[in-house]
PDB file as gemmi writes it, atoms N, CA and C in Angstrom:
CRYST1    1.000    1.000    1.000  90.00  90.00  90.00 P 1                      
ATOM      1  N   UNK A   1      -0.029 -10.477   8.743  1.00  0.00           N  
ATOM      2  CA  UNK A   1       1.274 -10.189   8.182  1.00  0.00           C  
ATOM      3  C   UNK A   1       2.308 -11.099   8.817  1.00  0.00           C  
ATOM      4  N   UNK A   2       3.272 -11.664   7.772  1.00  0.00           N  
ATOM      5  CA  UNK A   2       4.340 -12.092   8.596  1.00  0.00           C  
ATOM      6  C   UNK A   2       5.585 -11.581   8.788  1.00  0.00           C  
ATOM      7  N   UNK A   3       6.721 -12.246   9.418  1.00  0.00           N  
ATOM      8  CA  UNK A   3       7.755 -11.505   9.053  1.00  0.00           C  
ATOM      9  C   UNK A   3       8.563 -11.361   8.026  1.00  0.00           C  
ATOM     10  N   UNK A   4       8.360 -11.774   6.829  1.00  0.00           N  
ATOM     11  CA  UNK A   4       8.530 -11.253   5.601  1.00  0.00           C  
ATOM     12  C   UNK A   4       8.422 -10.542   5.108  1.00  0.00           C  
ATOM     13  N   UNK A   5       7.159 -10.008   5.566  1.00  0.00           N  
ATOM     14  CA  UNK A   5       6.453  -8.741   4.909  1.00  0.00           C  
ATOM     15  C   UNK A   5       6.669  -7.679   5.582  1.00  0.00           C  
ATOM     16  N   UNK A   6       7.774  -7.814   6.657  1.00  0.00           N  
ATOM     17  CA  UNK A   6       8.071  -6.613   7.305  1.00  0.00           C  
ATOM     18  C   UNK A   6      10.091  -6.301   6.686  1.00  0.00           C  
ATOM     19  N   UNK A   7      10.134  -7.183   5.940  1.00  0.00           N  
ATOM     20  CA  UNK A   7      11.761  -7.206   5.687  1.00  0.00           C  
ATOM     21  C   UNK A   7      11.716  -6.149   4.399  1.00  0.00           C  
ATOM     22  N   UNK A   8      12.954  -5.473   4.502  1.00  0.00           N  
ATOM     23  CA  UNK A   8      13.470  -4.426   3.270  1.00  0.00           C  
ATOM     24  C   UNK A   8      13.008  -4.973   1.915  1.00  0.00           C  
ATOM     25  N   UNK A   9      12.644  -4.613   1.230  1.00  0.00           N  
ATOM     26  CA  UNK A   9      12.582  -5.184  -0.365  1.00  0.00           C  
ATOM     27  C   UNK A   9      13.930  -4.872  -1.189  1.00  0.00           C  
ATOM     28  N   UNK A  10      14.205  -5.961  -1.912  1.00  0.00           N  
ATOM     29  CA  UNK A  10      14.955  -6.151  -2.745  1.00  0.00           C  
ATOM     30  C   UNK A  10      15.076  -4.891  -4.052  1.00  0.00           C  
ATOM     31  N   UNK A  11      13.541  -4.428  -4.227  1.00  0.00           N  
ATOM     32  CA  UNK A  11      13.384  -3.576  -5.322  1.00  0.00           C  
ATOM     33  C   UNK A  11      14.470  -2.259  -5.636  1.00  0.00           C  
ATOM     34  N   UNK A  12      14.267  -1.695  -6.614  1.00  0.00           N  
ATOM     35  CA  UNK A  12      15.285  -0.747  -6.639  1.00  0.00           C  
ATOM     36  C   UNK A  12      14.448   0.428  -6.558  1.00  0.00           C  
ATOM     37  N   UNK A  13      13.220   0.266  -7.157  1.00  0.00           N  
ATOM     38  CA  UNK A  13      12.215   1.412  -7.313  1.00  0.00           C  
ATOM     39  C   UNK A  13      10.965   0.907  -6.577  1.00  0.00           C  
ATOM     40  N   UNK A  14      10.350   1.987  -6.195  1.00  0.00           N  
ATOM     41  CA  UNK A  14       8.818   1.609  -5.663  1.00  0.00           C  
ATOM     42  C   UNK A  14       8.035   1.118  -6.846  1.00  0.00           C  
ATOM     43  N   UNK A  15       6.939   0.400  -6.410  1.00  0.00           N  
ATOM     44  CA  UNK A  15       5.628  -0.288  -7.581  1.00  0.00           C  
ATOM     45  C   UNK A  15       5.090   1.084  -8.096  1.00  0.00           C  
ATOM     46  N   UNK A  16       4.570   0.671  -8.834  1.00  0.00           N  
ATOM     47  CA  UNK A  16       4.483   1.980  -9.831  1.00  0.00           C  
ATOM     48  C   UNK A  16       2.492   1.664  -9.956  1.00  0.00           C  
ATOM     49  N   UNK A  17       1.912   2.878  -9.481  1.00  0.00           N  
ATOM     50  CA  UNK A  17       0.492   3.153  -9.361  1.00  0.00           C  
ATOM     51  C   UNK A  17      -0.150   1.914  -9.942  1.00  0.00           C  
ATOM     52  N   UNK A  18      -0.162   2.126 -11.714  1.00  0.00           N  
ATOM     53  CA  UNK A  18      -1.411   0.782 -11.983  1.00  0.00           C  
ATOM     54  C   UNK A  18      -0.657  -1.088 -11.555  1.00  0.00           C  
ATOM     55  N   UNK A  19       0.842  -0.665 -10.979  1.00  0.00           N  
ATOM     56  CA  UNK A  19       1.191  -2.442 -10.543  1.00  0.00           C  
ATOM     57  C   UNK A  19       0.489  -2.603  -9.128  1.00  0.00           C  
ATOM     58  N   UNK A  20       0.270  -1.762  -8.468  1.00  0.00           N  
ATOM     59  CA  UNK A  20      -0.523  -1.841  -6.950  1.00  0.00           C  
ATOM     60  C   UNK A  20      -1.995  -1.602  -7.425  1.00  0.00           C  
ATOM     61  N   UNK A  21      -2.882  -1.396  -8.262  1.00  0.00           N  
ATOM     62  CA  UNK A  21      -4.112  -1.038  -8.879  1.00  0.00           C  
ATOM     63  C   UNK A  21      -4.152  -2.491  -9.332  1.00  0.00           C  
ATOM     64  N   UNK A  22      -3.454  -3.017 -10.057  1.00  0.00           N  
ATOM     65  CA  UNK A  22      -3.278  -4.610 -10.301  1.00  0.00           C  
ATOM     66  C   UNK A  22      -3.372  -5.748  -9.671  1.00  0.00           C  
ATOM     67  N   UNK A  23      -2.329  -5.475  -8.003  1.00  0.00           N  
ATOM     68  CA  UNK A  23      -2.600  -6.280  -6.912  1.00  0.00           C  
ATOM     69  C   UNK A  23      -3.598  -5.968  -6.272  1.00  0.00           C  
ATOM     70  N   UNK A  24      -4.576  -5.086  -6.060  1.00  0.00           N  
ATOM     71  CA  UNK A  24      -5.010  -4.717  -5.559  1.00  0.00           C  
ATOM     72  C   UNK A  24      -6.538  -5.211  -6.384  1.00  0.00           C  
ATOM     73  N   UNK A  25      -6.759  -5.617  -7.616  1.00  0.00           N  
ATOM     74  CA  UNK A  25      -7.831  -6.270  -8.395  1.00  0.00           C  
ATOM     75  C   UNK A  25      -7.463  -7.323  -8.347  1.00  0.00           C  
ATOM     76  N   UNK A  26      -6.498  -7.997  -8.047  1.00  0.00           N  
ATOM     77  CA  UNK A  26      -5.830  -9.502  -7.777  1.00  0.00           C  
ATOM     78  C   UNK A  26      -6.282 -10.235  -6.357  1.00  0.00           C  
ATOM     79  N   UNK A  27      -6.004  -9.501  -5.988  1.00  0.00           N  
ATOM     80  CA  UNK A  27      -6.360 -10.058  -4.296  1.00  0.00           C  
ATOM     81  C   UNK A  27      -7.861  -9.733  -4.603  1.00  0.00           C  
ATOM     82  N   UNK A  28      -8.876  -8.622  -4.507  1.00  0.00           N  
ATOM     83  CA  UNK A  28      -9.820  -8.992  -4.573  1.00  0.00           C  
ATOM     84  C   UNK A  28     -10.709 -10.438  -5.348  1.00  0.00           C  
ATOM     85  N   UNK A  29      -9.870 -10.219  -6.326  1.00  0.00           N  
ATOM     86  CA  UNK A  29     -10.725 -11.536  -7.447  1.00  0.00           C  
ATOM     87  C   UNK A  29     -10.098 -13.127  -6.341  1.00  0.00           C  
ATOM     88  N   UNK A  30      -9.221 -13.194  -5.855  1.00  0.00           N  
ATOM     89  CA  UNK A  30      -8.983 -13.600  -4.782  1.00  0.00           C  
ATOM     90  C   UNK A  30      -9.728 -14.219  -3.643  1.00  0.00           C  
ATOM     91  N   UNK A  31     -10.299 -13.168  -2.922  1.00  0.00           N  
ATOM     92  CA  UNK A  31     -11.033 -12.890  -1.861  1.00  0.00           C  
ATOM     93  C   UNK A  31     -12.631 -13.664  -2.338  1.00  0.00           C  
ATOM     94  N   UNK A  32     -12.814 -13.100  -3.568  1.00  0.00           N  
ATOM     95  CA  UNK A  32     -14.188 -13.797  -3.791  1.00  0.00           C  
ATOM     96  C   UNK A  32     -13.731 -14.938  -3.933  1.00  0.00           C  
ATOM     97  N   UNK A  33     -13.165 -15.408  -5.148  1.00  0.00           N  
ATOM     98  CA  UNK A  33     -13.143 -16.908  -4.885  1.00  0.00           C  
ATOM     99  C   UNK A  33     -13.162 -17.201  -3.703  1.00  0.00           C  
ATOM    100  N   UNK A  34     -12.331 -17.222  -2.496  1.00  0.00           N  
ATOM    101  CA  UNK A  34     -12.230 -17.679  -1.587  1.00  0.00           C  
ATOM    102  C   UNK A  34     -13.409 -18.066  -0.980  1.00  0.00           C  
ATOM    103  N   UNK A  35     -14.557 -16.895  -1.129  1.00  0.00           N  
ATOM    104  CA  UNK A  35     -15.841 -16.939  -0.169  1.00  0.00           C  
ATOM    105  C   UNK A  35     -16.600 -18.203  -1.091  1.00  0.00           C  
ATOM    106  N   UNK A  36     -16.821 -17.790  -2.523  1.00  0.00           N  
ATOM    107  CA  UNK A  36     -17.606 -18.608  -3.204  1.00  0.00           C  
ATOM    108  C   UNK A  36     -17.182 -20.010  -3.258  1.00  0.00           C  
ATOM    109  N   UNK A  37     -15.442 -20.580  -2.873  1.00  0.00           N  
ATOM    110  CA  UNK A  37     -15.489 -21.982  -3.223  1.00  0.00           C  
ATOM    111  C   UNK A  37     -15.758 -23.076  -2.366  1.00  0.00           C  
ATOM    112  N   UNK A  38     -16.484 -24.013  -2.231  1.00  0.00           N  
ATOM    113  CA  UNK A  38     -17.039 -24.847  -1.453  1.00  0.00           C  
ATOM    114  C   UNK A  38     -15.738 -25.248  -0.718  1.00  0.00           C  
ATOM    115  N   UNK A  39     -15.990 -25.594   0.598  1.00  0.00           N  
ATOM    116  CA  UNK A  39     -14.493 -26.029   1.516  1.00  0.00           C  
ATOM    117  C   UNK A  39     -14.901 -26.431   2.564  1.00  0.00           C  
ATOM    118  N   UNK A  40     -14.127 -27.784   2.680  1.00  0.00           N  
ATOM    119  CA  UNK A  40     -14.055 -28.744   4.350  1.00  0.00           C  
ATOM    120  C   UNK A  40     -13.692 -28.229   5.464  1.00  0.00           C  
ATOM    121  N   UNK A  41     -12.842 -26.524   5.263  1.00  0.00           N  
ATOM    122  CA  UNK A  41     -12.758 -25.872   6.427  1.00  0.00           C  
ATOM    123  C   UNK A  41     -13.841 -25.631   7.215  1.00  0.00           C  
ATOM    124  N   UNK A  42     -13.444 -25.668   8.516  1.00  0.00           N  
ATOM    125  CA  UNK A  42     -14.505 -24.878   9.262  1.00  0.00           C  
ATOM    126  C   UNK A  42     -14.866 -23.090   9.204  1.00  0.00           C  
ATOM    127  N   UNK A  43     -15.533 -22.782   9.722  1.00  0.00           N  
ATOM    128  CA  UNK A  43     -15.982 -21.610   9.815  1.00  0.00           C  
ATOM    129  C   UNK A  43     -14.740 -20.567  10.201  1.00  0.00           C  
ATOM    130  N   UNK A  44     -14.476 -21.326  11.083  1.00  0.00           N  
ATOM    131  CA  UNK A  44     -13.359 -19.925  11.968  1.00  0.00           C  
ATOM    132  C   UNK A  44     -12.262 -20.594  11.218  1.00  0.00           C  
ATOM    133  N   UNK A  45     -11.932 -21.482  10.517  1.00  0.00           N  
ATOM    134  CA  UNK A  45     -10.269 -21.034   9.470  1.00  0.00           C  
ATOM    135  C   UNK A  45     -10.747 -20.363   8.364  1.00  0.00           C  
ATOM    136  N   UNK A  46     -11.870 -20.803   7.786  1.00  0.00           N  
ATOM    137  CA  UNK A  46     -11.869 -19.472   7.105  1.00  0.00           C  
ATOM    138  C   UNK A  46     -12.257 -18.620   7.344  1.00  0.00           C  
ATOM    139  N   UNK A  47     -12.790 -18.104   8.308  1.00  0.00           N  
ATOM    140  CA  UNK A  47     -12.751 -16.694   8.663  1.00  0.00           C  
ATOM    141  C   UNK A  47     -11.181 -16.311   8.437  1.00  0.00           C  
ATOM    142  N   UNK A  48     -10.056 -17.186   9.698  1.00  0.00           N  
ATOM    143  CA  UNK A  48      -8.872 -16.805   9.563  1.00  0.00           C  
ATOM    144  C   UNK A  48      -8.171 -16.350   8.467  1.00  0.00           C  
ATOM    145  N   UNK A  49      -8.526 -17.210   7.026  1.00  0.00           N  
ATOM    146  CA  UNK A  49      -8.259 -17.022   6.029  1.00  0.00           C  
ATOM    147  C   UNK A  49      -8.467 -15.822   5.516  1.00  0.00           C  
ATOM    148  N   UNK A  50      -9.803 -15.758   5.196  1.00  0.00           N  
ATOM    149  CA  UNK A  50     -10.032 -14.538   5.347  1.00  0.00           C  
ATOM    150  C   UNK A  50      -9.801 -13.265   5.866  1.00  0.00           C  
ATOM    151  N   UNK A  51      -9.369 -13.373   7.269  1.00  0.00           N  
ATOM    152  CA  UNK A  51      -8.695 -12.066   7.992  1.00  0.00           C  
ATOM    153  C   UNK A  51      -7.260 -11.819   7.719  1.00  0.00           C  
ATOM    154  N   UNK A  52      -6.479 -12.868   6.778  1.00  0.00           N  
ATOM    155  CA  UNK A  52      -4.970 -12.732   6.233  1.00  0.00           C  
ATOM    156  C   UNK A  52      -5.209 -12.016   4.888  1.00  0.00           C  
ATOM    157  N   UNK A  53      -6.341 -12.312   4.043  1.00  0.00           N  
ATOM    158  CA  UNK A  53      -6.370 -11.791   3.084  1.00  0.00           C  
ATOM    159  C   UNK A  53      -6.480 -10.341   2.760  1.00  0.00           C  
ATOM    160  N   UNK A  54      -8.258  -9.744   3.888  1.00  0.00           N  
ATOM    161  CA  UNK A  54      -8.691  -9.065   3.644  1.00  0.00           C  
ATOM    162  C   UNK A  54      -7.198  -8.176   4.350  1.00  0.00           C  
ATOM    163  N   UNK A  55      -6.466  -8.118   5.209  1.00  0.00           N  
ATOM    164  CA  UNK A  55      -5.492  -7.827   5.893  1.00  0.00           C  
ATOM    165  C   UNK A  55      -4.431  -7.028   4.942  1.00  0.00           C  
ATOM    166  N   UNK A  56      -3.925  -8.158   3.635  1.00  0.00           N  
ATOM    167  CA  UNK A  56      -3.327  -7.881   2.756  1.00  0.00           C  
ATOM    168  C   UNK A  56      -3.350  -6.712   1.906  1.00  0.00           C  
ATOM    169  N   UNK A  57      -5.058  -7.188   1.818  1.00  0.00           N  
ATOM    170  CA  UNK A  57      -6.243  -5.672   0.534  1.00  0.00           C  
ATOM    171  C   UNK A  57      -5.496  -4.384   1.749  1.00  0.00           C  
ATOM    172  N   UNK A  58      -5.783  -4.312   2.698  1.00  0.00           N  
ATOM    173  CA  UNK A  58      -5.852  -3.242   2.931  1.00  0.00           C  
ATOM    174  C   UNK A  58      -4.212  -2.335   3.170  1.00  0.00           C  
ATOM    175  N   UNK A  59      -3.885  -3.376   3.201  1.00  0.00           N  
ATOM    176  CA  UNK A  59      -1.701  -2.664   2.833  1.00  0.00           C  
ATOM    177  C   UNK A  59      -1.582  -2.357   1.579  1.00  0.00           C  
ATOM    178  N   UNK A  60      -2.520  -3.003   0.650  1.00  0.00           N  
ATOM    179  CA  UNK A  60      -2.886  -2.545  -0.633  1.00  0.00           C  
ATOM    180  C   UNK A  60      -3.374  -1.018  -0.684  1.00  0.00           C  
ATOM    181  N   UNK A  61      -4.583  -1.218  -0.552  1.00  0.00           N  
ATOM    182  CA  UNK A  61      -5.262   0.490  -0.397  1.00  0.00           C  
ATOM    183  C   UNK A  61      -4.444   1.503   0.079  1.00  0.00           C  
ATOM    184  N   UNK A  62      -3.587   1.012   1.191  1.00  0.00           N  
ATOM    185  CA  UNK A  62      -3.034   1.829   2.225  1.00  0.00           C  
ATOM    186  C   UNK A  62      -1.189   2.424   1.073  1.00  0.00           C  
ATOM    187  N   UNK A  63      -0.853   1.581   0.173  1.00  0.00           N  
ATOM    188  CA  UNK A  63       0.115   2.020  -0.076  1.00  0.00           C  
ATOM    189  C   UNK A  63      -0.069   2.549  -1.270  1.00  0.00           C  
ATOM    190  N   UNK A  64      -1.139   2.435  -1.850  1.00  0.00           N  
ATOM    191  CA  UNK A  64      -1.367   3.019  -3.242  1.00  0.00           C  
ATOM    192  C   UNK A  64      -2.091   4.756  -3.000  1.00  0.00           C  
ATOM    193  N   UNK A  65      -2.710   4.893  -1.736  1.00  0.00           N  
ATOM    194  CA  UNK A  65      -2.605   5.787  -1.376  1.00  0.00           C  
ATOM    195  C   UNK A  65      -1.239   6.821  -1.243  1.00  0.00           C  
ATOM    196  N   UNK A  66      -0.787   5.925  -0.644  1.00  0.00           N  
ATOM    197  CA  UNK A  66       0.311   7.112  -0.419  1.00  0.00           C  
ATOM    198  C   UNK A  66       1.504   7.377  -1.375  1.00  0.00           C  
ATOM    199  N   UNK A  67       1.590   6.045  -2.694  1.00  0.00           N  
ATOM    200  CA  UNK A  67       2.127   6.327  -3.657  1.00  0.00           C  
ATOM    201  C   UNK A  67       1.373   7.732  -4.499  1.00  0.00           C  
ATOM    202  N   UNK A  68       0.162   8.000  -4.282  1.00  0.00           N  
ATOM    203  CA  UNK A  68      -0.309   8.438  -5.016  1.00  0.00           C  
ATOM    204  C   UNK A  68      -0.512  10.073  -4.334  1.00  0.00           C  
ATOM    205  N   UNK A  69      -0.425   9.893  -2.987  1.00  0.00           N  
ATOM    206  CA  UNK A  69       0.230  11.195  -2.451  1.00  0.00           C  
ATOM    207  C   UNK A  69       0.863  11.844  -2.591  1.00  0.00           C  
ATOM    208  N   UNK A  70       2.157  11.041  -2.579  1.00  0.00           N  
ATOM    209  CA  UNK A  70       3.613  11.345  -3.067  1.00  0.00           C  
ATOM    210  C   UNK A  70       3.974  11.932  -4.769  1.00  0.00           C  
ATOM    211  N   UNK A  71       2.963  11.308  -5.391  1.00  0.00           N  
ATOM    212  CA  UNK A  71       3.143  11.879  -6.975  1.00  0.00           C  
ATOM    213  C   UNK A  71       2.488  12.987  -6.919  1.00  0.00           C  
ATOM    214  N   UNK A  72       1.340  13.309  -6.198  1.00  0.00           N  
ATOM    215  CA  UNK A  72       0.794  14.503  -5.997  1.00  0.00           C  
ATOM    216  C   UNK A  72       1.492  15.706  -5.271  1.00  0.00           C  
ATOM    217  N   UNK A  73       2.320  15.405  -4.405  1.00  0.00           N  
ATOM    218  CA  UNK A  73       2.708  16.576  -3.575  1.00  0.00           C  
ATOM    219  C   UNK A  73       3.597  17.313  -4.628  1.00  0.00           C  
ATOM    220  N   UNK A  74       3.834  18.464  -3.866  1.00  0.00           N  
ATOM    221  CA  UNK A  74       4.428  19.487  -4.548  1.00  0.00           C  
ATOM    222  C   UNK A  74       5.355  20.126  -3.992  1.00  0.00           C  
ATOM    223  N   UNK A  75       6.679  19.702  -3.964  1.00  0.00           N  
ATOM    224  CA  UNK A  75       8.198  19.773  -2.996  1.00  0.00           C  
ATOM    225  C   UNK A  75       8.454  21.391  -3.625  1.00  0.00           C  
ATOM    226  N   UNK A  76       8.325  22.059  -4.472  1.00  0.00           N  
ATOM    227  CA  UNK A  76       8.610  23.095  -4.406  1.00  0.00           C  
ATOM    228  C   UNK A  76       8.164  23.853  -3.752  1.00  0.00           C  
ATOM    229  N   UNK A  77       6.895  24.029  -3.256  1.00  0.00           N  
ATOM    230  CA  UNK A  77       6.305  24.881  -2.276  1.00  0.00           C  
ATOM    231  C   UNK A  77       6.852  24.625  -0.871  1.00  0.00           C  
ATOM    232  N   UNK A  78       6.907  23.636  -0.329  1.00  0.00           N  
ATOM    233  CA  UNK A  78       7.454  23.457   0.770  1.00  0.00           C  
ATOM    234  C   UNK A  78       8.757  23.659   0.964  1.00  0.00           C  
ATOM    235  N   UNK A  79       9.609  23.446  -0.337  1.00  0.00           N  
ATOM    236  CA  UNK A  79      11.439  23.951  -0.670  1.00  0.00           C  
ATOM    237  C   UNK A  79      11.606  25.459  -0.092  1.00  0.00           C  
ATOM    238  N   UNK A  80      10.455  26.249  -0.780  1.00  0.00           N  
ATOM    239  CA  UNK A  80      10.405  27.867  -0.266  1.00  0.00           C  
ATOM    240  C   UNK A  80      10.052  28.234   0.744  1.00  0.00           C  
ATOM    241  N   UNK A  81       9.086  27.425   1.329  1.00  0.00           N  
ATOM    242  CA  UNK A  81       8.627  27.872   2.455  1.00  0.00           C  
ATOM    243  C   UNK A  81       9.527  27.711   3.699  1.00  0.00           C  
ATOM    244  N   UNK A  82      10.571  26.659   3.530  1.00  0.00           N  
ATOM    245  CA  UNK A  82      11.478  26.214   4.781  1.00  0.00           C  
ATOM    246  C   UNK A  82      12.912  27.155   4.565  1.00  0.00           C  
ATOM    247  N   UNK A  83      13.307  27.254   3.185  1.00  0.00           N  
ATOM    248  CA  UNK A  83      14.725  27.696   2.592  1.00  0.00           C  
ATOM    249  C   UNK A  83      14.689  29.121   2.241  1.00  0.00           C  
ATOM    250  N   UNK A  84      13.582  29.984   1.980  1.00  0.00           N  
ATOM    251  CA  UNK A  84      13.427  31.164   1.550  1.00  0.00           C  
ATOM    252  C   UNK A  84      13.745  31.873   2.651  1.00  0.00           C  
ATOM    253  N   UNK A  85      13.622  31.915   3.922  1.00  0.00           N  
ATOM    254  CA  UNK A  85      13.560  32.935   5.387  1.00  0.00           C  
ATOM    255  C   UNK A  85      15.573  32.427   5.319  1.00  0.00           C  
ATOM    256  N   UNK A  86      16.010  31.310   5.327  1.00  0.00           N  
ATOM    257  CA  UNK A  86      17.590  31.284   5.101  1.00  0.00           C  
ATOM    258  C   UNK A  86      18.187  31.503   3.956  1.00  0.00           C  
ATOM    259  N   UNK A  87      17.730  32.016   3.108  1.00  0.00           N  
ATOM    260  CA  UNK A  87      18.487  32.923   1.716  1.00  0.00           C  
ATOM    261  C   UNK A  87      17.852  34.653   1.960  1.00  0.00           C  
ATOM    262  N   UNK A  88      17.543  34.984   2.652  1.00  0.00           N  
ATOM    263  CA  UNK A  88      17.304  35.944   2.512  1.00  0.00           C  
ATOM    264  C   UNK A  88      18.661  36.726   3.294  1.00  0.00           C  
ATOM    265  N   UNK A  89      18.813  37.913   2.913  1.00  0.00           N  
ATOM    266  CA  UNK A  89      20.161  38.718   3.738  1.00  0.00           C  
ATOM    267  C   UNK A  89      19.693  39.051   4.931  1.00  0.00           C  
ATOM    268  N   UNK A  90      20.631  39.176   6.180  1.00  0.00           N  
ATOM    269  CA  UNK A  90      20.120  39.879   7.417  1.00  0.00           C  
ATOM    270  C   UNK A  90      21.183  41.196   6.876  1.00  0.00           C  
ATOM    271  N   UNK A  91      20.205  42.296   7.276  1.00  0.00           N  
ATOM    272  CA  UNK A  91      21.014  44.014   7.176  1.00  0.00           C  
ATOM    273  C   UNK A  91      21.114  44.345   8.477  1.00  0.00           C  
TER     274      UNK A  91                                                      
END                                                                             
């Protein structure tokens, strides 16, 4: 990762499930090429190469997960469970 990829995004909205399902078949188709195309590199840059990529896939996996958490959870249950004991009357 560089430090780019640690800066705020410009976006207004998060990527939306199948656009990270997208990058995420992108970089792989990616990754193979990479292995399959003949190259004057040595061994250990592409390994390196390789360890930026496969690096990438996995901020992939890792955020489509939790986009997909997030569409799953269910804020009303937890709304009641924290706010219900402070709406209730003390007698």
């Amino acid at each position: 990762m560089s430090l780019a990829d640690c800066q705020r995004s410009h976006e207004q909205r998060p990527p939306s499930l199948q656009h990270i399902q997208d990058q995420i078949r992108s970089t792989c188709e990616d990754i193979i090429h990479c292995c399959l195309q003949k190259t004057a590199a040595t061994f250990y840059q592409t390994e390196q190469s390789l360890q930026g990529q496969i690096s990438a896939l996995a901020c992939l996996f890792f955020q489509l997960f939790l986009m997909s958490f997030q569409e799953q959870f269910d804020y009303a249950i937890w709304l009641d469970l924290l706010y219900a004991p402070l709406l209730t009357p003390i007698v």
